[in-house]
C-alpha positions, 0 to 999 in steps of 0.5 A: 748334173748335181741335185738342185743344178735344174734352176736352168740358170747359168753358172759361168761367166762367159755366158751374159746373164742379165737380171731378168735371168735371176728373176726368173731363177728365183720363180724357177725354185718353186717356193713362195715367201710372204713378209708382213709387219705389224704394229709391234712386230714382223713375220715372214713365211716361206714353204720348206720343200724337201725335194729327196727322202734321204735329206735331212729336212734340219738342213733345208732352210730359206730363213737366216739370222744375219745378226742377233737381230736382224733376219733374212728369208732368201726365196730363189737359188739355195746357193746364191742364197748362202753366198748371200747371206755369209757375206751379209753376216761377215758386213754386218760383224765389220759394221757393229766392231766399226761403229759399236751397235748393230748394224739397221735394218735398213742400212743391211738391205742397202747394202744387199742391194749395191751389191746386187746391183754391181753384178748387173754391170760387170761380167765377172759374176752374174747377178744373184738368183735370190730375193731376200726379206730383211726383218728387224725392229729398229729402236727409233722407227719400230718394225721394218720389213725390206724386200732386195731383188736382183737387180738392186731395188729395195724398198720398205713394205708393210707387207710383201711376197716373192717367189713363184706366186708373188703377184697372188700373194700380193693381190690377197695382202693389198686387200688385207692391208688396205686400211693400214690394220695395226696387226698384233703379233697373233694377227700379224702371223697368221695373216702371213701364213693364211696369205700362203695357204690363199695363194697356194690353195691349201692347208699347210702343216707345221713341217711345211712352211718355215715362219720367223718373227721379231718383236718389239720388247725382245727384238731377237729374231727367231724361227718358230718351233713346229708346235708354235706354226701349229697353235697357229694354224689351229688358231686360223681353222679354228671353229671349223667342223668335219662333215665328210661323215655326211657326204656334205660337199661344200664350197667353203669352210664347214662351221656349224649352224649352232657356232653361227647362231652363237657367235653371229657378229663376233667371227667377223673379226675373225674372217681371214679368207677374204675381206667382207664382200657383198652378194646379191643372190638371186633365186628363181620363184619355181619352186622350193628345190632352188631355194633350198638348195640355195640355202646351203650355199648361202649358209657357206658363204656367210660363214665366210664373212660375207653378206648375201642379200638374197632376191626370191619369192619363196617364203622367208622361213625357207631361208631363216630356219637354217640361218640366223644371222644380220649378215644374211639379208631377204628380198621379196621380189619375183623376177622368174617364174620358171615354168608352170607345171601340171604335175611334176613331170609335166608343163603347161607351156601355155600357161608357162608362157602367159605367166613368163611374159607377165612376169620377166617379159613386159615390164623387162625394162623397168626390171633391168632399170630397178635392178641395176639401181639397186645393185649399186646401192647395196654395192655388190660384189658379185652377182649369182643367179639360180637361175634367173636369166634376168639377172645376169643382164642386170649385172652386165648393165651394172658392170658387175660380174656374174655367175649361175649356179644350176642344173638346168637353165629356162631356154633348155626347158622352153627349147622342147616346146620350141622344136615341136611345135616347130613341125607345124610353123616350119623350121627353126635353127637354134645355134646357141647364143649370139645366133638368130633365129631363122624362121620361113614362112615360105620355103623360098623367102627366109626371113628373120624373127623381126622381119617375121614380125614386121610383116605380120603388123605385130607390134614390137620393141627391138633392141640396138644392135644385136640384142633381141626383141624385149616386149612383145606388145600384143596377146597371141592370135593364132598358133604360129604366134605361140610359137614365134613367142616361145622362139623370142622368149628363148632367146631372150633367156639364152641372151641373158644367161651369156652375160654370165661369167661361167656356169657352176653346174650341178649334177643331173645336168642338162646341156646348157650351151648359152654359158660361156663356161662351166665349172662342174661341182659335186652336189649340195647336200644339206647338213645332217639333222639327225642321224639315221637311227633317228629318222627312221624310228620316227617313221616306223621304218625297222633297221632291215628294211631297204628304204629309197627317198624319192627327193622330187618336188611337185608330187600330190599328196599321197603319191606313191611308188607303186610296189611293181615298180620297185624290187623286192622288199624295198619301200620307197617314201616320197620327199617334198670356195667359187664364189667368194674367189670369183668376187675378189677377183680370182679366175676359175679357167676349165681345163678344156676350152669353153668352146668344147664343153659348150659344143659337147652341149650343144650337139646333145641338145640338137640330140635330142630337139630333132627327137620330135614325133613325126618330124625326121631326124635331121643332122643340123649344120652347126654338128656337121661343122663339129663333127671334127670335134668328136670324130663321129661322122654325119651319116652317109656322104654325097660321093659327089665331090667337086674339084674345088673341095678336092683342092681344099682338102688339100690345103686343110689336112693339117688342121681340123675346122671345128667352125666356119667355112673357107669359101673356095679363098685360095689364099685362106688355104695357103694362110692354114698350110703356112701354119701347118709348117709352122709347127714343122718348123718349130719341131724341127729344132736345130735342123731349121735352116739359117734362111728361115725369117727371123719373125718365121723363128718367133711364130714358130713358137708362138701357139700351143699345138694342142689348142684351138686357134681363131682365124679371121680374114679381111680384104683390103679396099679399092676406092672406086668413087668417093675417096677423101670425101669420106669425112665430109659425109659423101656416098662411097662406092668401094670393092673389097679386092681379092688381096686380104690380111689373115689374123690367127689368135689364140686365146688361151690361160696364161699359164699355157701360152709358149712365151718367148725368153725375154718375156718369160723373164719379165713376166710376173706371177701368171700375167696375161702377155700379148703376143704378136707376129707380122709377117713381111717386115723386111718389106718395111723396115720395122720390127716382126714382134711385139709383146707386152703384158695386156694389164699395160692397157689398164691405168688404174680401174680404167684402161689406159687414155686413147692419147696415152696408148697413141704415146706408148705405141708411137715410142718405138718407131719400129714397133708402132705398127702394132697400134694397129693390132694391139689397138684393137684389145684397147678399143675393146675394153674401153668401147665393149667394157670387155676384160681379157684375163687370159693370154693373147697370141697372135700371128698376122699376114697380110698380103695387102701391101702397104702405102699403096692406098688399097686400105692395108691397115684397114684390113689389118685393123679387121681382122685382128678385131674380129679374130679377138672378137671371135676368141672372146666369144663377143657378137659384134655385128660387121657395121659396129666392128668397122666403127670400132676399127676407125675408133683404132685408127683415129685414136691409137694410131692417130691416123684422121681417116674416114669410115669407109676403108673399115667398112669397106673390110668389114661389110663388102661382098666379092663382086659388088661395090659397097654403097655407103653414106658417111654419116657416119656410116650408113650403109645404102647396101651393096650395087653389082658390078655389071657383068661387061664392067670391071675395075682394076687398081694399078699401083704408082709405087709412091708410098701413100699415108693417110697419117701423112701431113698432106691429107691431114691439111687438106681435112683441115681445109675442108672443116674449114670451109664447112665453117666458113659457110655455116657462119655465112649462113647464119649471118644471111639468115639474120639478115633476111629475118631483118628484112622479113618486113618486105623491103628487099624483096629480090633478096628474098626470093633468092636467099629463102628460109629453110635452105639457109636453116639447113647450112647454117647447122651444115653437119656435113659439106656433102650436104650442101648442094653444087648449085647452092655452093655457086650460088651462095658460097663459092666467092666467099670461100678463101683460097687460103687461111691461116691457121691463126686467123681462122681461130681468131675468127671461128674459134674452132673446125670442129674436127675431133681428130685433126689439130690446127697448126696456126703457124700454117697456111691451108688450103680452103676453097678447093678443099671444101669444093671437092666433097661437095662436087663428089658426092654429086658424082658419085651419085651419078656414078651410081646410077650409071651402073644400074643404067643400060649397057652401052658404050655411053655408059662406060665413057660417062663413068670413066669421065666421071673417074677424070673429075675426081682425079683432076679435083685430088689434084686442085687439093694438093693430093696429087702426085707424079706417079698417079698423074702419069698412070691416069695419062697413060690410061687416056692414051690407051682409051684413045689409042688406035687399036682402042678405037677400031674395035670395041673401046676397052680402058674408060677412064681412072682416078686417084684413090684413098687419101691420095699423094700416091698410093694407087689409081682405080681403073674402068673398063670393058669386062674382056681380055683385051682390057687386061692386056692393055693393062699388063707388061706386055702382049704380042699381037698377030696380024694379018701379014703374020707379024709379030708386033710388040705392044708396049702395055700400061704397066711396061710403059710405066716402068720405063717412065719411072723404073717402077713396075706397079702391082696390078690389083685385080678381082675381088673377094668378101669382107670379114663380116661375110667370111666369119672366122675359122675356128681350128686345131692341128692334126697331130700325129702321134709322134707329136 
């Protein structure tokens, strides 16, 4: 294969080559151009790559001139592009002897892109792997710049870029040009070539890059000669000062502080490294280390251009002596008072505690509130902390980014009091953020901080959610009391640190696991004053002597280092670019996951706490969870091993688990080993064999092996009582089922996501991309995969409109089940505010069949939620995860379902049934399954759907009926204020205040009692309304996410009942379960279980299928071998949403129930006969043909099993 053949793009016309290939030939190439017209003329620019030492560099070139006037950059194949070019000139020569001038500008890119267009639809020549720049001044219309690509677009720009960084480029010269600048020539150079040295992040030379310009007066296009490109480039660094001399490390360009104070205003105009931008720097009051250390970087970034409003308590002149300019604004506010120390090495943690509480704690809410009021004012664009926490929050609040720049944060100063004085008040788990702090008063009753608080009667403020406690309102009595502030404070600031984008940590470092990331830098150093002759002159100190600068603030006056302390002969004196590319928008991703670098932290900080006199050393529960992560070992292991950890480790050697615990779920370990043959199979090659899957094939070369992956499991539900009265605000009882749905994520920086081909195609510049895959399609005739890129989910600064996804999901009906996995990033960053920059990868499998009404995509909904969540490193409790599931079911699928199968996913726990009120979604807590009572689910084989219209109508009904009877209210409520004079005093006594009060604002129908129902409501109701006339009359149902049809009849009466007698059965049902065992209790549940059934049906919700299994339950319970010995089946109903799908089942905990329940068994009677008992399931079959899937056992919710966070074992080969 010949030099420069390596393009991967395919040479033969037996081979289909769509236009995506030629795309992605032109970013295979390497070379970046960038085209920018100003007011009087045009520039391209594009890097000159000599890939071999023995080429001629003359005879590499990406710049032509098609005509005396008129020039092309050709960014892409070298050979596609001479091709193009020769057969532009040869058009252009045609034009001007045909027409006698030359030929536009305009008229040469139209062309190039017909012609590019043809070879997008005929096969005897593939498209041309080339985007060309088409420069030239037109005599009418002035300067014009056209881009051509592949597939036949060209448009006029005012400047663009193509090749290998083109969305970089892009992104740097929209802000350039967003107030239409009219570049002079100069101008209009040098803003093409430091776009490239932006995008490409380095300084260029004059060989380098290749730079041609037409101009309006002598229109000729032109190449620079080296000289000129390097006038230009010293024009663009131009001020820029060497210090490396000095050792100064700095994040921006170096310019002296006499060019500063000498030209002030005047670089402004000069700025090319971004626009102006707004920081608002805030400063902790501990000290005058931070505040000069915060000067350098402050002098830095106002060289830049930008403006930085500085928020401290230190003096002014610690800012003001090293930089005089009105771009550096000073704000004397104290919002961190650090620590208050005795001496330099030692803290007064009393004192640091009184002063902190008084400083950041008490008037915590109005800091937040001033802070955020004024960030907007001065519009910031970022937000940088040393290293005060409260600011980080502050930003949060006011949706700006963040970031800290330090060596040690206030949580890591306060952990050490923390954990000594611990030994006293019992212990305390500190796990990092987004953890709780675990205190125990009593070594048998753990409570929480807050619960700690409650019950000691100490006054508090607790914060919706997750948040934690943000005033404490009462002063210290007793020690237990310190220690418990301390606990509450480092959380506080641990909270507020990981609102913070990422760490910029300084060396000297100590471990700082509330950051979500780090980016490690060399040391500030301050500029060089004077130069070391000087110095030491004006100290006395002779040239021979060895001199060490203890640099440590704090000191008394006249502290020394004593002579034995130091070696012989030396004298000791005692001394009291990120940034600006995070504001613009720029990513600064580590090299190693966050994840690490914070448990690397972490597992140092949890080093050194345990180091506590006269407590023991202790490894704590989070290190042993990570000691795959480093490969060390917890000491000496219990030798006991139980048969259910030998049968794990079985399933798990594949993969190290970083964070999480399987819980003995049998189907979690088979879920890890299909993963684990994932990577067989991707490495397999072309060994795999034909019978793999199609959607196998695509997950096989889905995740990057060396990364960590999160997993997550949801189970799905069994609506045990409560069913559709979920909407209308009934009691709900539900049971997780032993079936669950796996989601495995990986969220990683794009540039190391496997893509698929046709992605990789289409992607532009380093776009985040979407990817998923769902197991089990060929069960339900839609597509495996689904990609697309996650900047799709934004419609300008906003993501995109719930009604809009619901739209671009729904278009292809094969790919619609990826609204709800995809659905859940979109809720996400529309409910949270959360931006995802980084690629997302995700595999499915859900063992919860489908249609069967056990909550399948509740399940799926869950998972991948809390997979993403986990990923992003987003603490969301299992209640607001459910809410923000059913949030992706209402509006991105468009499915109207109730609360309950999301919580039921998120919330459940194995073995109990999940009580919850849907108003909208308080949970009453979990209820025990009592040991001699079980509960099955036997599937119908009907498709259930609660997007279908059936259950959608009946909603409709019943909002109906809640109006209906909120408006009768009403009016009898006017009526009985306009007999309150006496006269009907009959009347009185049976339509009283308050209860009509009450209905009139009827919220839910649940609310509304049976005997209320009969006695006010029940004749009024209609059978049936139309939808037009119940507009005309009520105007509106007030159901957020169902629509009336008014061409349609709906059911009311029947509808509205039902919610409001199930919520009184469910009661009853409930109370059941806590009652005495007995066979009374068993047949009141299981008649329970037959009203609701038969009360699905007076909606319409029934069907054939769950009819028959209901009645051949009832057949069993009343069955002979049933009632000679103890009874077994109890009762069942119809489940979910109804119209099939699956009925739920009670009965007595024994083996005979599943035996009547399963195909068949064969008993053995006194004579030693066999006889063959038909069973549910076989008599079932042979009504319908269907066998039905018994759903049996239970496992627990999401939010109880957490998330995995693993990584693959690989084997050296790999």
């Amino acid at each position: 294969m010949s030099r420069g053949s390596g393009g991967g793009y395919d040479r033969h016309i037996t081979i289909f080559s769509p236009e995506e290939y030629a795309f992605k030939a032109v970013k295979a190439a390497g070379v970046t151009s960038i085209g920018v017209r100003g007011k009087d003329s045009v520039c391209v620019v594009t890097q000159k790559k000599v890939p071999d030492k023995l080429l001629d560099p003359s005879s590499i070139t990406h710049l032509f001139a098609v005509t005396k006037y008129l020039g092309l950059v050709a960014t892409g194949t070298t050979a596609d592009a001479r091709t193009l070019v020769q057969q532009a000139r040869n058009e252009a020569a045609e034009f001007r002897h045909k027409y006698g001038y030359e030929m536009p500008a305009d008229t040469l890119a139209r062309w190039i892109a017909d012609k590019s267009q043809v070879y997008t639809q005929h096969a005897y020549m593939r498209p041309l792997g080339v985007v060309a720049m088409v420069l030239g001044i037109d005599d009418e219309v002035g300067p014009q710049l056209f881009k051509c690509d592949p597939a036949g677009h060209f448009f006029g720009h005012k400047a663009t870029s193509a090749g290998l960084k083109e969305q970089e480029a892009i992104n740097f010269l929209e802000k350039k040009m967003k107030n239409d600048p009219a570049f002079t020539y100069e101008e209009t150079v040098q803003t093409a070539i430091s776009a490239l040295q932006s995008v490409l992040q380095e300084d260029l030379k004059a060989n380098e890059i290749e730079v041609g310009v037409v101009v309006k007066g002598n229109p000729i296009f032109r190449a620079l000669s080296t000289d000129e490109i390097d006038e230009h480039l010293t024009a663009i660094t131009a001020g820029a000062t060497d210090f490396s001399s000095v050792a100064e490390v700095s994040w921006f360009p170096v310019v002296s502080i006499e060019e500063m104070r000498t030209e002030g205003e005047s670089r402004d105009d000069h700025v090319v490294v971004s626009d102006r931008l707004i920081f608002a720097y805030y400063v902790t009051g501990h000290g005058f280390g931070h505040a000069t250390r915060v000067t350098e970087v402050v002098r830095h970034l106002i060289l830049a251009g930008h403006v930085v409003h500085v928020v401290t308590g230190a003096p002014d002149f610690v800012f003001t002596t090293e930089i005089q300019s009105p771009r550096l604004i000073l704000r004397k506010v104290l919002l961190d008072c650090g620590a208050v120390q005795a001496d330099a090495l030692t803290v007064d943690r009393l004192a640091s505690l009184e002063k902190y509480s008084e400083t950041a704690v008490a008037p915590r809410d109005s800091i937040l509130e001033t802070e955020v009021q004024w960030l907007h004012s001065i519009k910031a664009d970022l937000v940088v902390s040393d290293v005060v926490p409260v600011a980080c929050r502050a930003a949060a609040d006011a949706g700006i980014r963040s970031v800290c720049v330090t060596n040690f944060s206030w949580d890591f100063i306060y952990a050490e009091y923390v954990m000594a004085a611990g030994y006293h008040h019992r212990s305390i788990v500190w796990q990092g953020i987004g953890s709780s702090i675990v205190i125990s008063p009593c070594p048998f009753c753990p409570l929480t901080l807050g619960q700690y608080y409650q019950n000691s009667g100490i006054s508090s403020h607790w914060l919706e959610g997750t948040r934690f406690f943000t005033a404490l309102l009462v002063e210290p009595n007793s020690s237990s009391d310190i220690y418990l502030k301390f606990c509450l404070f480092q959380l506080i600031i641990a909270e507020d640190y990981s609102h913070c984008e990422f760490l910029i940590r300084l060396p000297g470092y100590c471990p700082m696991p509330a950051f979500r990331d780090v980016i490690d830098v060399p040391l500030v150093v301050r500029r060089l004053h004077k130069p070391r002759k000087e110095v030491r002159k004006e100290l006395g100190i002779a040239e021979d002597v060895k001199l060490v600068i203890l640099n440590f603030g704090g000191q008394p006056a006249g502290w020394k280092l004593k002579e034995e302390s130091l070696p012989s002969g030396w004298l000791c004196l005692v001394a009291a670019r990120i940034l600006q590319d995070t504001a613009i928008g720029k990513n600064y991703a580590s090299d190693k996951l966050s994840g690490a670098r914070r448990l690397r932290d972490a597992i140092v900080l949890g080093y050194q706490l345990q180091r506590v006199p006269g407590r023991d050393i202790s490894i704590p529960e989070w290190y042993a969870n990570a000691e795959s992560e480093f490969g060390l070992r917890t000491g000496t292991q219990n030798a006991e091993t139980n048969q259910s950890s030998v049968f794990e480790n079985s399933y798990i050697q594949d993969f190290d688990i970083l964070h999480g615990d399987l819980l003995g779920l049998s189907d979690t370990m088979s879920f890890l080993k299909s993963l684990a043959e994932l990577n067989t199979l991707s490495d397999s090659g072309k060994n795999a064999e034909k019978r793999q899957m199609r959607e196998r094939m695509a997950a096989a070369n889905l995740f990057n092996w060396q990364e960590d992956i999160i997993v997550a499991r949801a189970p799905g539900r069994l609506d045990v009582v409560g069913g559709i009265a979920d909407y209308s605000g009934s009691l709900v009882l539900q049971m997780p089922i032993r079936e669950a749905c796996h989601v495995a994520v990986q969220m990683i920086h794009p540039s190391k996501q496997r893509l698929w081909k046709h992605a990789q195609a289409r992607r532009q510049g380093s776009t985040p991309v979407l990817q998923i895959v769902s197991y089990g399609s060929e069960l339900s005739n839609r597509g495996p995969t689904f990609d697309m890129d996650i900047s799709d989910f934004m419609d300008g600064e906003e993501p995109m409109a719930y009604e809009k996804a619901k739209v671009y999901f729904a278009q292809d009906p094969s790919q619609k089940w990826a609204a709800y996995v995809a659905g859940t990033i979109l809720v996400l960053m529309k409910e949270l505010g959360v931006r995802f920059e980084n690629s997302i990868s995700m595999l499915v499998s859900s063992a919860v069949p489908e249609g069967k009404g056990v909550s399948s995509s509740a399940s799926v909904e869950v998972a991948s939620m809390s997979a993403i969540a986990a990923a992003h490193g987003i603490d969301i409790s299992p209640r607001d995860l459910a809410l923000l599931c059913q949030k992706v079911e209402n509006h991105v699928v468009g499915a109207p379902c109730g609360v309950m199968d999301q919580m039921t996913s998120a919330c459940g726990e194995a073995n109990k049934l999940l009580a919850m009120v849907c108003q909208p979604a308080e949970v009453l807590g979990l209820v025990d399954i009592p040991s001699h009572i079980k509960f099955w689910g036997i599937d119908s084989g009907l498709r259930h759907s609660v997007g279908g219209a059936d259950y959608g109508s009946v909603r409709i009904g019943a909002f109906m009926g809640r109006e209906i009877i909120k408006s009768t209210a009403s009016a009898k409520l006017c009526k009985f204020l306009s007999i309150a004079n006496g006269t009907h005093t009959d009347e009185l006594e049976e339509d009283s205040l308050e209860p009509l009060e009450a209905e009139k604002s009827l919220d839910y129908l649940c609310n509304l009692s049976p005997h209320r129902y009969e006695a006010l409501y029940a004749k009024i109701l209609p059978q049936s309304m139309l939808g037009d006339t119940f507009l005309e009359k009520y105007t509106d149902h007030n159901d957020p996410v169902t629509i009336i049809d008014r061409k349609r009849n709906y059911g009311v009466k029947a509808a509205a009942k039902h919610p409001i007698y199930e919520n009184f059965r469910v009661k009853a049902f409930k109370a059941l379960l806590t009652s005495a065992a007995s066979d009374d209790q068993l047949t009141a549940l299981g008649e329970l279980m037959y009203q609701c059934h038969y009360s699905y049906s007076a909606c319409g919700l029934g069907s054939d299928g769950t009819d028959k299994l209901v009645q051949l339950v009832q057949e069993t319970e009343h069955s002979k071998p049933s009632k000679s010995g103890d009874g077994t089946l109890y009762g069942a109903k119809i489940t979910g949403g109804g119209s099939g799908g699956t009925i739920s089942v009670v009965g007595r905990n024994c083996l005979r129930s599943s035996q009547q329940i399963f195909q068949a068994r064969f008993m053995k009677e006194q004579l030693t006969h066999l006889i063959f008992i038909f069973q549910i399931q076989q008599r079932y079959k042979a009504a319908t043909g269907y066998l039905p899937v018994v759903f049996e056992g239970s496992s627990p919710g999401a939010g109880k099993f957490g998330h995995l966070r693993i990584r693959r074992r690989l084997s050296h080969k790999q």
